[in-house]
Structure formats: C-alpha cells, structure tokens
C-alpha positions, 0 to 999 in steps of 0.5 A: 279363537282357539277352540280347545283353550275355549272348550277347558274354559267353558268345561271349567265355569260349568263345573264351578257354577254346579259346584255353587249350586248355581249350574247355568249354561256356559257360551264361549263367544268371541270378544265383542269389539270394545274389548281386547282380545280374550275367550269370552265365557258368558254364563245363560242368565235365562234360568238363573234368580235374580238373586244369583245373578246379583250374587254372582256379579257381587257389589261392584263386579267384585265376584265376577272379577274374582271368578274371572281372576281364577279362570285366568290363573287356573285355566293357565297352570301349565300352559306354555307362556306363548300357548296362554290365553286371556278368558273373560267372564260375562253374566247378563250384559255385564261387562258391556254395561262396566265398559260403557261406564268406564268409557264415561268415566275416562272421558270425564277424567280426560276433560277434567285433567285438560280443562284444570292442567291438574291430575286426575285421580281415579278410585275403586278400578281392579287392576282390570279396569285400570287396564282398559281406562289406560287403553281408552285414554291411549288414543290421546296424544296429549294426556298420560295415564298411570297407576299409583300406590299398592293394591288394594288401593292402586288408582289410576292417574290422568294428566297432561302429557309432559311437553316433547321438546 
C-alpha cells in the first residue's frame, strides 16, 4: 500500500470528521481479503454515540458511500492516472457485515437464476456493490451478469450464460 497516498487519506477523513463535529481517530489499514485492492480508512468507533455512528453509515450505507464517493474524487484530483488509488471508508465493521450480505444476496440470485433459466434482477446496490456482486458471480462459468438502466435506478442483472457453441 502506498503510504503517502494513505497518509492524505487519512489527513483527509479526519478533517472532515472534525469539521462534522463528529472527530474520531482514522486508521489506514490494508484491505482485508474479501476485498479488492483499496487504502482502507476505518474511522475508531470506540468514542463515537451511537447516534453518530448510525449517522454516519446513514440508511442503507447511503452516508458512508457518499463520504467514501468524495474521498475517491477528492483525494484523486490531480493525481497522475497511474498514480491514482482506490480508498475505502469503514466504520465499525461495516463494510465486512455489507460484504457478507451481498455474498448471500449474489448467491441466492445465482441459484435462482439456475434453477428458473430466468434472469435475476437485483435492486438498491450503489454502483459499488454492483461492482462487488459482478465479481462474486465471476468465478461462475455458467451465469452472466450486467447492469441495466440509469442511476439512480441501475440494477444488476444475473442470468444464464449464453451457450458457446
């Protein structure tokens, strides 16, 4: 991991979470292995309310994807293409709990999707999740999967995968 990129990141969430009111210590970690490669900033959750805790993952991980949507944009203004780098934003477990639901919810979709022939769709995934369901189901040589439609109602489609003659 690159240290210094890690070092602007976590300068960057700090200052944010002061800025909110809500100043809590920020780790940079590396990226646990269910998860692709990105500079992991996990906000201490020890001396944070509940309440700001909830506030800040928000309703369905919306506040904490959209804090993570502005570090990636923000801490990659002017970076050289090649010198750019994912971050990933994690409060209290959060993003390992999502993964394992996700997991759950693309196998289901992939039994389903065999055991009907029909396609799967799957609703209210950010364009991050889409991300990772597409790379769960990838390892399966006999199911598809795409997305459909325009944000902010893009779903991800799971289906059988057209027969190679």
């Amino acid at each position: 991991m690159d240290t210094e990129r890690g070092k602007r990141g976590q300068r960057w969430l700090s200052e944010l979470l002061e800025l909110s009111g809500m100043a809590a210590p920020v780790s940079v970690q590396a990226s646990p292995s269910f998860w692709e490669d990105s500079c992991w900033l996990v906000i201490d959750h020890e001396n944070l309310a509940e309440e700001e805790i909830v506030s800040l993952i928000g309703t369905n991980g919306h506040v904490i994807d959209s804090i993570q949507y502005l570090a990636n944009t923000v801490l990659n203004l002017g970076i050289e293409q090649d010198q750019q780098g994912a971050f990933t934003i994690d409060l209290a477990g959060y993003r390992e709990q999502r993964y394992k639901e996700l997991l759950t919810l693309a196998n289901d979709a992939a039994t389903q999707a065999r055991d009907t022939g029909n396609e799967v769709e799957l609703k209210a995934l950010s364009a991050a999740e889409r991300r990772q369901v597409h790379t769960i189901l990838k390892e399966y040589e006999d199911l598809e999967t795409y997305s459909r439609g325009q944000e902010p109602d893009r779903r991800l489609v799971v289906k059988l995968a057209e027969s190679q003659p």
